[in-house]
C-alpha positions as CSV (number, residue, x, y, z in Angstrom):
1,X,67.6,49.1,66.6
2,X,65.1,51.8,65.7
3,X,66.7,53.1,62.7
4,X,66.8,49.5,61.4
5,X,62.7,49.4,62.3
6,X,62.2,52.9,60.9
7,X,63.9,51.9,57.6
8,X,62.1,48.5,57.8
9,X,58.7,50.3,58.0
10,X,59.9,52.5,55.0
11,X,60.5,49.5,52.6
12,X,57.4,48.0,53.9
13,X,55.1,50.9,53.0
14,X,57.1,51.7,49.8
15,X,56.6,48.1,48.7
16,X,53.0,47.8,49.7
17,X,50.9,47.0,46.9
18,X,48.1,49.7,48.0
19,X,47.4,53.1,48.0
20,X,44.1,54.5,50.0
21,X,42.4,57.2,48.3
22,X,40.4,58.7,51.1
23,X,36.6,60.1,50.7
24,X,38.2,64.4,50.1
25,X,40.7,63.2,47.8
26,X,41.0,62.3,44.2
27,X,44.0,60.7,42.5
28,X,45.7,60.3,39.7
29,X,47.1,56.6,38.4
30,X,50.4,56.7,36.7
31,X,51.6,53.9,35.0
32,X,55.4,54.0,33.8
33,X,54.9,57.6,34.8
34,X,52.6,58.9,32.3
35,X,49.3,59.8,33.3
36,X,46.5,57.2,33.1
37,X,43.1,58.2,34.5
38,X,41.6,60.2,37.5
39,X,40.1,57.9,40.2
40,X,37.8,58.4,43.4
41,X,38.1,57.2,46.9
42,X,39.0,53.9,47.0
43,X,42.3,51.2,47.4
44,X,44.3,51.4,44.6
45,X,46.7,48.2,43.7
46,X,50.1,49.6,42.9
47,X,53.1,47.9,41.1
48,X,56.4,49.5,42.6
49,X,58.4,51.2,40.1
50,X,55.9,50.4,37.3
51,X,52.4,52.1,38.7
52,X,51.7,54.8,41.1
53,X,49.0,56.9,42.6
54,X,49.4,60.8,43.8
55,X,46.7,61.6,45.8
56,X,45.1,65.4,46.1
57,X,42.6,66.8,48.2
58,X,39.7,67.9,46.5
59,X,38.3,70.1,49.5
60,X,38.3,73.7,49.8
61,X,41.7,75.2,51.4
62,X,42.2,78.9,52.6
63,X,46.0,79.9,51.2
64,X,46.9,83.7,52.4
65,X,50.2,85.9,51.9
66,X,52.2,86.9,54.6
67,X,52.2,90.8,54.8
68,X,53.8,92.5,51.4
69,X,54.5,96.0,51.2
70,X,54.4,97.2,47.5
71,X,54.5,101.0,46.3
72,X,52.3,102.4,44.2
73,X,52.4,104.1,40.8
74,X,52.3,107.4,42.6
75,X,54.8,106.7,45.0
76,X,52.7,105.7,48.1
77,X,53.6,102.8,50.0
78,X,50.5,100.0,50.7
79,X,50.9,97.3,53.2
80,X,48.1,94.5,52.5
81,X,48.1,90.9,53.9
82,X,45.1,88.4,52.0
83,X,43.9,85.3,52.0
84,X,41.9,83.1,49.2
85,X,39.5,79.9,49.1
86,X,40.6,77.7,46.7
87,X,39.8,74.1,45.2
88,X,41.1,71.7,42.9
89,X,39.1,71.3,40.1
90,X,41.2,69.7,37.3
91,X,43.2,66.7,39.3
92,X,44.9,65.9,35.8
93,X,46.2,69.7,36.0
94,X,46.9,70.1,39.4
95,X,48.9,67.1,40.3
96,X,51.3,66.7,36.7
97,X,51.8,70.9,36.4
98,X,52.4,71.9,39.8
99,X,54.7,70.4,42.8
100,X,52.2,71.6,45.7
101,X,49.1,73.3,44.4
102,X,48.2,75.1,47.9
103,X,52.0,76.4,47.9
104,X,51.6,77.9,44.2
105,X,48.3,79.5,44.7
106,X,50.0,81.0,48.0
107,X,52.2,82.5,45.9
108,X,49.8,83.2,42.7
109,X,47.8,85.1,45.0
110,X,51.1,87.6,46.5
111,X,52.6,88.0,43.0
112,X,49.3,88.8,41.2
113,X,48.1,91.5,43.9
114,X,51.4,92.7,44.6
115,X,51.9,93.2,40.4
116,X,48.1,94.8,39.9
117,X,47.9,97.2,42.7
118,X,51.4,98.7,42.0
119,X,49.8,99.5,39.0
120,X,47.2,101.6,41.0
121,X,46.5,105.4,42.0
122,X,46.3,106.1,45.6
123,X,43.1,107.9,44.6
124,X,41.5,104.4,43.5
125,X,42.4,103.0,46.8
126,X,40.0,104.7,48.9
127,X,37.2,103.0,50.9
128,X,34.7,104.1,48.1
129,X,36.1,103.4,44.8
130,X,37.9,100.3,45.6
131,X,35.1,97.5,45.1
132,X,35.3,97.1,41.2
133,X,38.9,96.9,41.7
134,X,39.0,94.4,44.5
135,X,36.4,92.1,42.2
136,X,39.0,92.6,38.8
137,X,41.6,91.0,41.8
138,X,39.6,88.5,42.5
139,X,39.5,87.4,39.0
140,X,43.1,87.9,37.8
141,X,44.1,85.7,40.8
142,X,41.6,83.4,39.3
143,X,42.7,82.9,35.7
144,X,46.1,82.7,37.1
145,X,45.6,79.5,39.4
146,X,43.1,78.1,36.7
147,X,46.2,77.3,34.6
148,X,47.2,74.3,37.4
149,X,43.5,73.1,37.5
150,X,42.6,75.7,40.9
151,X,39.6,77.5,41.3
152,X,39.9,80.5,43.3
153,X,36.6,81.2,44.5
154,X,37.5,84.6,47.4
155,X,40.0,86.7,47.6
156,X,39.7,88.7,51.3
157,X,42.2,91.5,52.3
158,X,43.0,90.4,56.0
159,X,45.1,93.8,56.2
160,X,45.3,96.9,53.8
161,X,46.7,100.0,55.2
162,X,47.5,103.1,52.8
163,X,50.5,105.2,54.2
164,X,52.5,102.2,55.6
165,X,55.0,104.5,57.4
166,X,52.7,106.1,59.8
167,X,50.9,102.4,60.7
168,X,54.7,101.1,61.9
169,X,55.2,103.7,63.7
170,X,51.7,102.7,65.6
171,X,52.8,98.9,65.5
172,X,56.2,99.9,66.7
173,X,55.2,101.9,69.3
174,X,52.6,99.2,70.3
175,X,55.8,96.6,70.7
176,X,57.5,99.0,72.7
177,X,55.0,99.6,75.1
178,X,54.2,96.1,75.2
179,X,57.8,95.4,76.9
């Protein structure tokens, strides 16, 4: 019985001849499956199988990398973990050029820092030479994510640690004394 009401429910909704466009989300209307025009919050009559609307939230998401380790140019390893504010700011873009915006900034943002900084010296790492270079991040991850209608508008380093190998041996000796 509630796999008959679950599919029920499904049929019902699929069939239901209106979408809700809520007041931090825009849309886009599809008809036949070509893009028609942008639209605001709202209710939305939809045809099945001839019209449809994707909704996308227009409000301001953090997306961050898990931690990546990368080497260098000169050979020295650097762990970093960051995260970015970002925002959709072409709905057109970002809902016919990309599956999951937040999910391909996530990974805009690893692959451009991970590619950039193992183009970097050691030496340009340091505490006081590394601001210009954090800023030029900043704004290859942007140009990157402004290709699927995404403005990245920070970039933070949540971790960045220069000689990885002696930091694990801190973290590791950390989860050992923790048992």
């Amino acid at each position: 019985m509630g796999e008959f009401l679950r599919t029920l429910i499904e049929v019902a909704s699929y069939a239901w001849p209106f979408r809700v466009v809520s007041p931090w989300e825009r849309a886009g209307y599809l008809i036949c499956g070509r893009w028609w025009k942008e639209i605001g919050p709202g209710v939305y009559f939809v045809i099945p199988f001839f019209t449809d609307v994707h909704e996308i939230s227009v409000a301001e998401a953090i997306c961050g990398t898990g931690r990546q380790d990368v080497t260098l140019s000169d050979g020295t390893t650097l762990s970093f973990a960051a995260t970015c504010t970002a925002k959709v700011v072409d709905v057109k873009l970002a809902v016919i050029s990309v599956d999951e915006y937040r999910t391909t900034t996530q990974e805009l943002l690893a692959s451009v820092l991970a590619d950039k900084l193992a183009e970097v010296d050691a030496a340009r790492l340091s505490s006081t030479k590394r601001g210009r270079l954090f800023a030029d991040l900043r704004r290859w991850v942007a140009e990157e994510a402004a290709l699927y209608g995404v403005e990245v508008s920070k970039v933070r380093f949540t971790s960045f640690v220069l000689n990885v190998k002696t930091h694990r041996l801190l973290i590791d000796q950390n989860t050992i004394a923790a048992w």
